[in-house]
N, C-alpha and C positions, 0 to 999 in steps of 0.2 A: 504494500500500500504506500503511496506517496504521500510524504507529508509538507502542505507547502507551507513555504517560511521565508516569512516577509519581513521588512529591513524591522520592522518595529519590534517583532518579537525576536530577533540576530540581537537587538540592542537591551531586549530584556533578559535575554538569556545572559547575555556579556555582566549587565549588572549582579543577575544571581548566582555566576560561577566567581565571580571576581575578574580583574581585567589578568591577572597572572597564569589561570585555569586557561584560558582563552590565546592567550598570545604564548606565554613562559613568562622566565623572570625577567627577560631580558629589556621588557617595557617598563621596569621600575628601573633600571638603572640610568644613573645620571651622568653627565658629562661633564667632567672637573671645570672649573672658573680657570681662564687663560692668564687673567691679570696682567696683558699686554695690551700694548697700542700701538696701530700701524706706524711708520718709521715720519718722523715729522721733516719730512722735505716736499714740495710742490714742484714739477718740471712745468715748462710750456714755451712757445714759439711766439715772439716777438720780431716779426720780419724775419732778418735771415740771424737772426740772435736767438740764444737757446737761453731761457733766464729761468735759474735754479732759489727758489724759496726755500731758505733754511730758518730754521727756529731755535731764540737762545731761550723759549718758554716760558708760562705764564707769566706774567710780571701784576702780585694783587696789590692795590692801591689801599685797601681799605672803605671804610663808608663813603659817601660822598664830601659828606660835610666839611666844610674847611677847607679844601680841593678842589671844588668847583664852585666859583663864586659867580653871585649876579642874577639866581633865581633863589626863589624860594624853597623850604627843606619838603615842602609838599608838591612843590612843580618837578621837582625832579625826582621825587620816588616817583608821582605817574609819571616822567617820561620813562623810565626805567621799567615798570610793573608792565606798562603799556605796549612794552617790546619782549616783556619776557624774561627779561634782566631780574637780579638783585636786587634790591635797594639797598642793601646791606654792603656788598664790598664790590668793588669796581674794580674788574681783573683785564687788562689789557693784554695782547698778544706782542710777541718780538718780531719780526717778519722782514731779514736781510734778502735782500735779491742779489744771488752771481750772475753777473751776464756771463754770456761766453761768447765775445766778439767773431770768434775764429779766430784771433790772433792775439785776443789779452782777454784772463780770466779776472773779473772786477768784481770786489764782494764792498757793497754800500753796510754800515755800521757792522759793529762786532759785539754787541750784548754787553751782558752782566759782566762777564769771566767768572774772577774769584769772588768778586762782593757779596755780602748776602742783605746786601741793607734794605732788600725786599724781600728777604725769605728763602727759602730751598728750591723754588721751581724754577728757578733761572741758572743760567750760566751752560745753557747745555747746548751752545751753538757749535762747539768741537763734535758731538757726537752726531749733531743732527749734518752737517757735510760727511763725517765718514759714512753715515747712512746714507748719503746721496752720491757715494765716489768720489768725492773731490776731495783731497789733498791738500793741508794750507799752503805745504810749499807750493803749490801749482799757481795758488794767487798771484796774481802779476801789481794789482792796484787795490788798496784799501782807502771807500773812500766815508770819510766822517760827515754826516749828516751837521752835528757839533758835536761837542766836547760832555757832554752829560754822559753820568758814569754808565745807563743801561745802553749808551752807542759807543764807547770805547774803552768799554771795561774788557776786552777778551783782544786784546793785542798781546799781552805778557801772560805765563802762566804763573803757579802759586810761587813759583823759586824766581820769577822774573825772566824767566826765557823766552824771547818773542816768538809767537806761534806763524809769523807767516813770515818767514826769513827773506822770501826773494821776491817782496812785496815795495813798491812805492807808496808813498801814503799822503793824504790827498785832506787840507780842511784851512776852513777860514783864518786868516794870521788872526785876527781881534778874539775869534773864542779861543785859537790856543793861547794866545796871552792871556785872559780872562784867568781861563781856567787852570793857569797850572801857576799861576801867580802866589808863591808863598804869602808876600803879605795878608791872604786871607783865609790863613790856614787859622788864627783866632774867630771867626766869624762861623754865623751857621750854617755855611757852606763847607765847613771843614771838609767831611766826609766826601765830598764831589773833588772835592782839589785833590784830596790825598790820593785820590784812585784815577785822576787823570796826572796827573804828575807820577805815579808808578807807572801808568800805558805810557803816554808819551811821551818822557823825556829820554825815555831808552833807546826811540827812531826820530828823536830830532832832525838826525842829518838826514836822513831820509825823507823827510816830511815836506810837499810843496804845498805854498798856498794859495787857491783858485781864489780869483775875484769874480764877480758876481757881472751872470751873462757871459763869464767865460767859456768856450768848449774845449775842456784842459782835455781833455782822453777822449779818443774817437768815442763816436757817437754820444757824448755826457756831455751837458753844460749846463751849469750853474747857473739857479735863480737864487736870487738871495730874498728867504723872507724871515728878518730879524724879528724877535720879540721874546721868542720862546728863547732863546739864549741872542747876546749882542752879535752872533755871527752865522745864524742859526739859517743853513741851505736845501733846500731843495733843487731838483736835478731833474732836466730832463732828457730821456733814453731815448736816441733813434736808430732804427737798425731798420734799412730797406725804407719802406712805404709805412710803417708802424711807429710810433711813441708809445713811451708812455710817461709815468711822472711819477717819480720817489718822494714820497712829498716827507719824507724824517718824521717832523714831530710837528708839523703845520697845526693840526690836528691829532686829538690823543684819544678821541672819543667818536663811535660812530654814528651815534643819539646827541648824547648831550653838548656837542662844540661844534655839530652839524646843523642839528636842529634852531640851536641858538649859540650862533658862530661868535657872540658877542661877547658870551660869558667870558668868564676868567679862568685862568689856571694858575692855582697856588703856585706849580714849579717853571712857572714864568717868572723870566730876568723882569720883563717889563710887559704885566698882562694886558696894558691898552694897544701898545705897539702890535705884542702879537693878534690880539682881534682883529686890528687893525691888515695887518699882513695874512692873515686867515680870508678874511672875508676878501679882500684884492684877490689869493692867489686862485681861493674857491670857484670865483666867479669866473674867473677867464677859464678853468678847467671845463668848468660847465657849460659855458659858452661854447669853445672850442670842443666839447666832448672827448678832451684826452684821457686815456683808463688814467685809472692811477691807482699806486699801492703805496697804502699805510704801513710806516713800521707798527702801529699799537692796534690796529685791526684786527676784528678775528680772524683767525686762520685761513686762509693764507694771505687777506688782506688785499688784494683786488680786484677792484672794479669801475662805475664809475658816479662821477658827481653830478647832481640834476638842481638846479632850484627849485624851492617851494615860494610858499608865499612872505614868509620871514627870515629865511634859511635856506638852506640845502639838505637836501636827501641824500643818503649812499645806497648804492645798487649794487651787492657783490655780484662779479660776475662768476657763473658757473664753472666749476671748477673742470675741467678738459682731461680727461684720463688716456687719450690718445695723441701722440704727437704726429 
């Protein structure tokens, strides 16, 4: 006699044998926690330039409060809540681009290194090029957005040996004056001078300094948008028919100094200048539609800038897993 059997009672039976009786044991068993994360470097094709995104890792700010000045402590937990953010601690990305000209490998800022005066998740922009193949000896050009310790803290290692020996190095004369200026080593910048004065004073002779609108190294030339430090650069890349725009530290935020390009940032030399030099460099990007990549962005930091009706919007652009 046949007995027919329909999914409903396949699914009652499975209930009153147990799912073990049914399959074996082999459906209870579980697959261990990996506790990894894919290798944090970003490839992709800029004209005929191959520009390699490496990461020196989280870098957390803490609350907002005190750090971003010029709204209110309720305007900026909703812009934050609003996007899905924290209100609580404000964690910015590292995001150095290598280009690889075909003829000169060029790495824009160098992290944390050994500092920790943000914490343990940084400093790890050595590991993230070994995950990406590249070699520091292979750098040709180190170039410094400025002198702030989370952009040239990784030139020197913990005993002081510089990690990109057969490098030129490339930054504003006024921010390395600024910043490696003993006289301010009493002041509360101590901790910025001590840790640019270990990176830098080791490759002085090696070090040139770009002026502003210069095109010091094929396809790279210097805009200069002062505020955020006295000599504080952004760079634009051309390679073929493509740009793009390293904008350093223009911007630190992809909500809050987008949204309201006005505000302030505590680790401004001079936070009017910089609004000032933000809102100028913003607008002509967006004008112009150049992409452009944030060092403090999330990962991997670019895409491009639009205006709104106060401000500007960021559009990450999708990330390309095909070269």
């Amino acid at each position: 006699m046949t007995i027919p059997v329909s999914r409903r009672s396949l699914l009652a039976l499975g209930a009153g044998l147990g799912a073990s009786a049914m399959f074996g044991d082999s459906v209870l068993a579980k697959a261990p926690k990996l506790g990894t994360q894919s290798p944090y470097f970003h490839r992709m094709k800029v004209g005929d330039a191959e520009v390699t995104v490496v990461s020196d890792g989280p870098l957390p700010l803490g609350p907002p409060k005190g750090t971003f000045i010029g709204a209110s402590d309720d305007e900026i937990k909703k812009m934050l809540t609003d996007n899905f953010l924290s209100p609580d601690n404000i964690v910015l990305e590292q995001n150095s681009p290598i280009v690889n000209t075909g003829d000169k490998l060029i790495l824009f800022d160098t992290g944390m290194g050994t500092s920790q005066l943000f914490g343990p998740t940084t400093g790890r922009q050595q590991k993230s090029m070994m995950e990406a193949g590249i070699k520091p000896e292979d750098i040709d050009a180190v170039v410094f957005s400025h002198a702030h310790v989370d952009h040239i803290g990784g030139v020197v290692d913990a005993s002081g040996k510089v990690l990109f020996p057969n490098a030129q190095y490339y930054i504003a004369q006024n921010d390395f004056d600024y910043w490696t200026d003993e006289g301010k080593m009493g002041s509360p910048l101590k901790d910025f001078i001590v840790h640019a004065r270990k990176n830098l004073l080791p490759i002085r002779d090696r070090l040139v300094f770009y002026k502003d609108g210069e095109a010091f190294l094929p396809g790279v030339q210097a805009l200069g948008a002062p505020g955020h430090t006295v000599g504080h650069t952004m760079f634009m890349v051309t390679s073929g028919n493509k740009s793009f725009a390293f904008l350093g530290d223009l911007t630190h935020h992809q909500i809050l100094l987008m949204e309201k390009p006005r505000m302030e940032f505590s680790y401004d030399t001079d936070p009017k200048q910089a609004a000032e030099s933000r809102v100028k460099m913003l607008d002509m990007l967006a004008t112009n539609k150049i992409p452009v990549m944030s060092y403090h962005y999330p990962w991997p930091g670019y895409g491009h800038v639009v205006k709104t009706g106060e401000g500007f919007h960021y559009l990450p652009a999708p990330m390309e897993m095909l070269l």
